[in-house]
N, C-alpha and C positions, 0 to 999 in steps of 0.2 A: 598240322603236325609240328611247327615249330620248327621244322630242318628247312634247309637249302634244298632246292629240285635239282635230284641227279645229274640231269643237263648242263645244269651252271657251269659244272665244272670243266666241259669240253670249253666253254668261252673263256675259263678263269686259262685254259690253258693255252687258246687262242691269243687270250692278253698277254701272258710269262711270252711266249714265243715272237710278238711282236715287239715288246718291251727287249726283248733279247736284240735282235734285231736293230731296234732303233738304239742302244747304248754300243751299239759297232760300228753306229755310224751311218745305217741302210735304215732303210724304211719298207715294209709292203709294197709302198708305191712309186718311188725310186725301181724297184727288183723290176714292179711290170711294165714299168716305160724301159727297162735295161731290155724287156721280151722275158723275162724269169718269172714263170709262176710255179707254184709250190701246193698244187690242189693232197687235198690227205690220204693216202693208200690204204692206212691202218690206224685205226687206234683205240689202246687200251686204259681202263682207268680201275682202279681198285680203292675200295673205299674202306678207312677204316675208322673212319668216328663222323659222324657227322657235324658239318658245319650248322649252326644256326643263326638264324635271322641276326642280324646286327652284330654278329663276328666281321671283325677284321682278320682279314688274310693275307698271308704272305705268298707268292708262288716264288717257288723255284724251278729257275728252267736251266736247261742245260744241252748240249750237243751230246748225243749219246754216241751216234756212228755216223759215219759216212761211210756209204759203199756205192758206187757204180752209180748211177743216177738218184739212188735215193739216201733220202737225210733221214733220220729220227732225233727225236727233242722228247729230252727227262724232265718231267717235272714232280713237285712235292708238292703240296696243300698243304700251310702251317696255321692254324689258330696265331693268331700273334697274343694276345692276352696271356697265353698259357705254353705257345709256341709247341702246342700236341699235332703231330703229323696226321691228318684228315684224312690226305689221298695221298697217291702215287698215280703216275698214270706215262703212259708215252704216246707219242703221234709221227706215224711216218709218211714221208711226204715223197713226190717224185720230181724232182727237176725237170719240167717243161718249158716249152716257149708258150706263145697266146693262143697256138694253133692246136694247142695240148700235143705235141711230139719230143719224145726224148731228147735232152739235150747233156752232152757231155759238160757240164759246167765247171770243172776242174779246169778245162782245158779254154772254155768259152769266157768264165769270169774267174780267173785265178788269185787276183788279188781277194775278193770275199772267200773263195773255197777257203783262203788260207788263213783268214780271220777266224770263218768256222768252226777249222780246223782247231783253233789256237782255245775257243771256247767248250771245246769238249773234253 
């Protein structure tokens, strides 16, 4: 078909969110040696041009909210060639330890909440 398979784009988002991440200074794996893991609660994608094979792309990611234990992250899909918006889409996540149990993390890691905070 010459397009990108719908799925890519949950990794393309995977990537913006770790990329987000790592330019704060934290890493994935930094978070789960901290006991922070970030498994996905929800998410949404909305497609409105397709990507094709040998496009480069832009993602844009961004902190949408925080509320209570859980985070969401904004992201866009840009063709870079023509910089035409592909996708939209968000992923929400739930602040865990490794045991998967709620963690207040505002309160348990303040200095990233307030990073977070500062990226939204």
């Amino acid at each position: 078909m010459a397009v990108v398979y719908h799925g890519n784009y949950f990794t393309w988002f995977e990537v913006g969110r770790t990329t987000l991440l790592r330019d704060m200074g934290y890493s994935y794996k930094q978070l789960e040696q901290e006991n922070i893991m970030l498994p996905v609660v929800e998410v949404k994608c909305i497609y409105k041009e397709p990507a094709k094979y040998d496009d480069e792309i832009v993602i844009e990611t961004k902190v949408r909210e925080m509320k209570g234990i859980r985070i969401t992250f904004e992201y866009n899909i840009i063709r870079k060639k023509d910089e035409r918006l592909l996708a939209t889409g968000e992923t929400t996540h739930a602040f865990v330890d490794t045991n998967l149990k709620p963690i207040n993390f505002k309160k348990t890691h303040p200095a990233i909440y307030e990073a977070l905070i500062k990226n939204s």
